[in-house]
MISENU-413361 format. One line per 2 residues: their letters; for each residue x, y, z of C-alpha. Coordinates in Angstrom, 1 decimal. Example, Ala and Ser with C-alpha at 12.3 -4.5 7.8 and 13.67 -1.06 7.14 Angstrom:
<nodes>
as = 12.3,-4.5,7.8 | 13.7,-1.1,7.1
</nodes>
This chain:
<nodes>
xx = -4.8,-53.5,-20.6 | -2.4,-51.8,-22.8
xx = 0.3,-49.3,-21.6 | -2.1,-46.0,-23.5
xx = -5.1,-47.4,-21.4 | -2.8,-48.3,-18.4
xx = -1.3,-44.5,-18.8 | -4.9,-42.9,-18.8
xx = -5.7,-45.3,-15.5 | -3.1,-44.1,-13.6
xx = -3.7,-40.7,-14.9 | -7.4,-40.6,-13.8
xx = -6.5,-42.2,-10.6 | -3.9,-39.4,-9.8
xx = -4.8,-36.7,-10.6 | -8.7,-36.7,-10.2
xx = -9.4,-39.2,-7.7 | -5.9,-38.3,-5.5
xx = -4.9,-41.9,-5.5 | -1.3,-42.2,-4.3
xx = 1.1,-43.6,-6.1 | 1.5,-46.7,-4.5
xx = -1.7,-47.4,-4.4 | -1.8,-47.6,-8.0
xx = 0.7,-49.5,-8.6 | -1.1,-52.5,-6.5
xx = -4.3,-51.5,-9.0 | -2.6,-51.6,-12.0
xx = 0.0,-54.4,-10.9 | 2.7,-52.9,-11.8
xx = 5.8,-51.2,-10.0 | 5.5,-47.6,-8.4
xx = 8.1,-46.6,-10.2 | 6.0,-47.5,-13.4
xx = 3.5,-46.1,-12.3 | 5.8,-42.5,-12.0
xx = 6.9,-42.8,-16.0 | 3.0,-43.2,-17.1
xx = 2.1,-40.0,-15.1 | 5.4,-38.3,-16.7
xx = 3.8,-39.4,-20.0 | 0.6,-38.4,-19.9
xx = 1.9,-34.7,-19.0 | 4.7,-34.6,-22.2
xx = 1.7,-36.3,-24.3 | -0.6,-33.8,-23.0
xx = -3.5,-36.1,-21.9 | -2.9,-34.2,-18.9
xx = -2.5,-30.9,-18.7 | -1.5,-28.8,-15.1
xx = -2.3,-24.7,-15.4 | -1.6,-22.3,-12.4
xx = -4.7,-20.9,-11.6 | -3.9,-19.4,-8.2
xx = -4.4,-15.8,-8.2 | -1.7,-15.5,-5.4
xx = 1.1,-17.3,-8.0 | -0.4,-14.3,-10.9
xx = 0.0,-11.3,-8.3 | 3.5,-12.4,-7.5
xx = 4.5,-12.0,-11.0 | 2.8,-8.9,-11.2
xx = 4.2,-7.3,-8.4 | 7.7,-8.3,-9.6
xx = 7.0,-7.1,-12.9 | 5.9,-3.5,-11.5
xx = 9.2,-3.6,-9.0 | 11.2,-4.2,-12.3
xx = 9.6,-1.7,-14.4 | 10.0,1.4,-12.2
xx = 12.8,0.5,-9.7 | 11.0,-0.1,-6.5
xx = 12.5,-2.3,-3.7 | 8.5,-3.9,-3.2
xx = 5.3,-3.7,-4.7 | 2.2,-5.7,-2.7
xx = -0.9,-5.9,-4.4 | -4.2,-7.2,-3.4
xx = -6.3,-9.5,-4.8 | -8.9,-8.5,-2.8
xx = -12.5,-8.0,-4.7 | -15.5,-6.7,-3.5
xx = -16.6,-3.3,-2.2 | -14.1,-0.1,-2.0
xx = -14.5,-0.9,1.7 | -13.1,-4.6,1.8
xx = -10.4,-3.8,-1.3 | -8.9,-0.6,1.0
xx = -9.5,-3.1,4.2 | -7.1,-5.6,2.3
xx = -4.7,-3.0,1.1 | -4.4,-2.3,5.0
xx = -3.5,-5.6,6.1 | -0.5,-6.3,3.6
xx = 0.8,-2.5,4.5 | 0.9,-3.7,8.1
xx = 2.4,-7.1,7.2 | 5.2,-5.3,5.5
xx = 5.5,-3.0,8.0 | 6.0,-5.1,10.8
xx = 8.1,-7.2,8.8 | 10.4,-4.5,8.6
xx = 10.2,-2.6,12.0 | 13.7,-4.5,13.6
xx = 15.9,-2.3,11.0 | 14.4,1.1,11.8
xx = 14.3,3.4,14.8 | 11.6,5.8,13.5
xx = 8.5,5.9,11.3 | 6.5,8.1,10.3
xx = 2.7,8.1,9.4 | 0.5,10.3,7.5
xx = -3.3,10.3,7.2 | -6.3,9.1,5.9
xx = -8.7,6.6,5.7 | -6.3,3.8,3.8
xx = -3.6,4.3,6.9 | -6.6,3.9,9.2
xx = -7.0,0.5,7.6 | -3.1,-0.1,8.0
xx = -3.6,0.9,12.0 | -6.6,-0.8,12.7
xx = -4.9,-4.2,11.1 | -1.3,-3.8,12.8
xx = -0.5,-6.5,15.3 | 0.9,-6.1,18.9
xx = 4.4,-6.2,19.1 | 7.1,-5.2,21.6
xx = 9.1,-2.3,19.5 | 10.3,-0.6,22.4
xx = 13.3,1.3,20.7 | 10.9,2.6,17.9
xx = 9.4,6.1,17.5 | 6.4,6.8,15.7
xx = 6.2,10.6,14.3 | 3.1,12.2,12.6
xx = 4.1,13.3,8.7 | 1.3,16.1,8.6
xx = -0.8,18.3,11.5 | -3.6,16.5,13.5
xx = -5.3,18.1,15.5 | -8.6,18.7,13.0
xx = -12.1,18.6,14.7 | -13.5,16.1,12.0
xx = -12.8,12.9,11.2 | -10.6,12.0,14.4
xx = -10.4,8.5,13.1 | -8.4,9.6,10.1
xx = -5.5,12.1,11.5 | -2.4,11.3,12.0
xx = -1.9,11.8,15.7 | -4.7,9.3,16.1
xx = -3.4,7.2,14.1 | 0.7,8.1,15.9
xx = -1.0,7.3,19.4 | -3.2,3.8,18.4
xx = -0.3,2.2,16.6 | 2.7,3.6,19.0
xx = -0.7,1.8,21.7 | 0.1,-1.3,19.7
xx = 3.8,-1.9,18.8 | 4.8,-0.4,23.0
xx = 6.9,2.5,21.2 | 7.4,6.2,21.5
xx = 5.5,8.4,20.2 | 5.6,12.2,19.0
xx = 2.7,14.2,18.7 | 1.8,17.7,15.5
xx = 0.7,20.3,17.6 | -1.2,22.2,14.9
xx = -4.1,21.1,11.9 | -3.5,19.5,9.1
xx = -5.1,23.0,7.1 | -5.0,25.7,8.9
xx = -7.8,28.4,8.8 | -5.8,31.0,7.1
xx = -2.4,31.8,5.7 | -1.9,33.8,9.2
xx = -2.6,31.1,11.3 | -0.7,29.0,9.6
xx = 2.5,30.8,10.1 | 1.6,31.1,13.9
xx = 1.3,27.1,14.4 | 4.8,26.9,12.3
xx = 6.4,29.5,14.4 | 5.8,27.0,17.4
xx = 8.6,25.8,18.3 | 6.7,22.4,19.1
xx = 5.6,22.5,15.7 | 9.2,23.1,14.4
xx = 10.8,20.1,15.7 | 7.6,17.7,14.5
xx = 8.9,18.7,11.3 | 12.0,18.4,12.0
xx = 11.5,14.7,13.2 | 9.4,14.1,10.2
xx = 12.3,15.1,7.7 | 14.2,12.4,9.7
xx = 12.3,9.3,10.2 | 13.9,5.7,8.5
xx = 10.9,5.1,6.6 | 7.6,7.3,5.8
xx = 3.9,5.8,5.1 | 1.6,8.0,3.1
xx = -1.4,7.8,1.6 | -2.0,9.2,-2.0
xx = -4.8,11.2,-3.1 | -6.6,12.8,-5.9
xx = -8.4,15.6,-4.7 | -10.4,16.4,-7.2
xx = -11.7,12.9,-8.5 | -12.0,11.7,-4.6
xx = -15.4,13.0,-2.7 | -13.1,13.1,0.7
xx = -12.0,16.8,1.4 | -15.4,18.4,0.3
xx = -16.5,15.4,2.7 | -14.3,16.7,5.4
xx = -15.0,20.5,4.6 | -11.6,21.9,3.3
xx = -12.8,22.6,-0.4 | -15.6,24.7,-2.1
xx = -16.3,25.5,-5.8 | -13.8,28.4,-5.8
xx = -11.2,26.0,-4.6 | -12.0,22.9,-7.1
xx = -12.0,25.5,-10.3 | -9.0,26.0,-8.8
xx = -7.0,22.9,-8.8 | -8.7,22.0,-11.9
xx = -7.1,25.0,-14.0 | -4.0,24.1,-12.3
xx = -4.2,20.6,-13.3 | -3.9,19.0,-9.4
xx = -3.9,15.4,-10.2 | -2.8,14.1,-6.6
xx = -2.0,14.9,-3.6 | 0.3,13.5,-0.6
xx = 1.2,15.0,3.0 | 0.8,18.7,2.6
xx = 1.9,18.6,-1.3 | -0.6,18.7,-4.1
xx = 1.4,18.1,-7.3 | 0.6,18.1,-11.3
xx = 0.8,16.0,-14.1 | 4.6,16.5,-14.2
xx = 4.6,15.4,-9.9 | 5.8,18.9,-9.3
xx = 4.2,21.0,-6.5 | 1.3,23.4,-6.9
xx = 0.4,26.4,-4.8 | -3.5,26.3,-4.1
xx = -5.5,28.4,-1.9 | -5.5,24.8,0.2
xx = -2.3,23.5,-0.4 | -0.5,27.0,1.5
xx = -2.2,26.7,4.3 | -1.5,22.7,5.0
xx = 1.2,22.1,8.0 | 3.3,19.2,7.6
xx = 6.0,17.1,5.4 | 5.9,18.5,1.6
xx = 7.2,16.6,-1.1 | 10.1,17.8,-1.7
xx = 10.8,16.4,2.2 | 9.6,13.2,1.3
xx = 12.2,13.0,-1.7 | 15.0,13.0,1.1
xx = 13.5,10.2,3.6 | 15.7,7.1,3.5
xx = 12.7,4.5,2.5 | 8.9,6.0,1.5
xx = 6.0,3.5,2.0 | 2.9,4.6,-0.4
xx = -0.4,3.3,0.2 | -3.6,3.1,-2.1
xx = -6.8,1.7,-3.6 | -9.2,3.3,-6.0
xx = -8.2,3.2,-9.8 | -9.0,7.2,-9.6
xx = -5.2,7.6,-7.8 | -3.2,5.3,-10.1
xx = -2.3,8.8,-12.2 | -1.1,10.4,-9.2
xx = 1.1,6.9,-8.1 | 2.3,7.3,-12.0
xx = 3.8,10.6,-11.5 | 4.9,10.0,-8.1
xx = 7.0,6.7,-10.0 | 8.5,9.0,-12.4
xx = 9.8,11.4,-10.0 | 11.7,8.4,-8.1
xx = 9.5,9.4,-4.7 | 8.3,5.7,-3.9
xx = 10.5,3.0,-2.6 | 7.7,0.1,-1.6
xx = 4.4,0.5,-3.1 | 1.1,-1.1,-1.7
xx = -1.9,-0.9,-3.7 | -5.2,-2.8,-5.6
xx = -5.4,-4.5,-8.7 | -7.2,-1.5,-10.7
xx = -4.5,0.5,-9.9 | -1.6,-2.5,-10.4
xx = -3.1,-2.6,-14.2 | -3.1,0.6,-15.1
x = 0.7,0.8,-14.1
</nodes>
């Protein structure tokens, strides 16, 4: 046998049949050491050839290619596929990993609303975070969709991590302009606020309220109200902010009556934690990254390729 046919022996032994080394040596009668320089040769010849296929190694580069590109201090992507349902469920479970990962530097978080944080809640660990408060970024107290709002999601995550927590006294979109300026008179609701403005690191969900079926869903828009944002160009929303294509704010007939953290609030917390899946909000994460709003950024792969 002849070193080429001795080199594509020890090749096929190694790295398809997951021979060790040693082992080979004893078939081939030759050292192990020899045995080394014939596998080294059949890589520079190329008789082998070794690719990275994992998808895990590809979304690492990804995310630190995104984290380079707009400044952020993390970018998680999944690579879950499947339904909306499994990719959001995903999306959750590496927001949570994050978060916890993170908790021991911070005395207070805040949390907004929605069915992606629901996912981030329903995967969050137990922990023992006893010096931690957990404050609610927008009102909660909305007869629909309990699951979703944000004291629900304060109260089953402060339940999980043994931590304070501080309850929004007042909806999330209040009935009228009137009412509104009642629940923000509170002084309960005033110092929610307050808190909110405050908190070490924020989590928010982003939206895009006219592409997304969830607000007609819950009840809070009609026709009137979608002409509306669309002559106004609404392309996302977040907390109690709708913005434009530029990420500056717009005044709706819906967006004056929300209670909670705008984004001009969010601008001024220490660390913001944005959260998302659906390629249909990957315009309204764009504008949000040109305005500097997002520190760590946790989305899909749709929305990771349009970025």
């Amino acid at each position: 046998m002849n070193r080429d046919q001795m080199m594509l022996k020890a090749a096929l032994l190694f790295y398809k049949e997951n021979v060790n080394q040693t082992d080979i040596a004893k078939q081939l009668g030759v050292s192990r050491p020899t045995v080394a320089a014939l596998l080294k040769e059949s890589v520079e010849r190329g008789v082998v050839k070794i690719s990275i296929q994992d998808s895990e190694i590809m979304n690492f580069e990804q995310q630190e290619l995104l984290a380079r590109k707009y400044g952020l201090q993390t970018v998680r992507i999944s690579s879950a596929t499947g339904s909306k349902e499994e990719v959001k469920q995903e999306v959750g479970n590496l927001c949570a990993t994050f978060v916890e990962n993170n908790l021991k530097r911070i005395q207070s978080l805040g949390i907004g609303w929605g069915s992606t944080l629901n996912q981030f809640v329903e995967a969050a660990s137990y922990h023992n975070f006893g010096d931690l408060s957990i404050v609610p970024l927008i009102g909660g107290i909305d007869v629909t969709d309990v699951k979703n709002q944000s004291n629900h999601l304060a109260f089953t995550l402060a339940q999980k991590y043994n931590c304070h927590v501080d309850y929004f006294y007042a909806p999330a979109i209040a009935e009228s302009l009137e009412m509104k300026q009642t629940f923000e008179q509170s002084q309960f609701v005033q110092n929610i606020i307050d808190k909110g403005r405050n908190v070490d690191m924020a989590i928010a969900a982003v939206g895009n309220p006219i592409e997304s079926s969830s607000y007609r869903y819950l009840g809070y828009f009609n026709d009137t109200d979608m002409r509306q944002m669309k002559e106004r160009e609404v392309i996302g929303d977040i907390l109690a902010t709708f913005f434009n294509q530029a990420g500056e704010s717009v005044v709706t007939n819906i967006s004056q009556k929300m209670i909670g953290i705008t984004l001009e609030d969010l601008r001024a917390i220490k660390e913001v934690v944005v959260v998302a899946s659906g390629k249909e909000k990957a315009p309204s994460i764009q504008y949000l990254l040109k305005r500097d709003v997002i520190d760590h950024l946790i989305i899909d792969t749709e929305i990771a390729a349009t970025l």
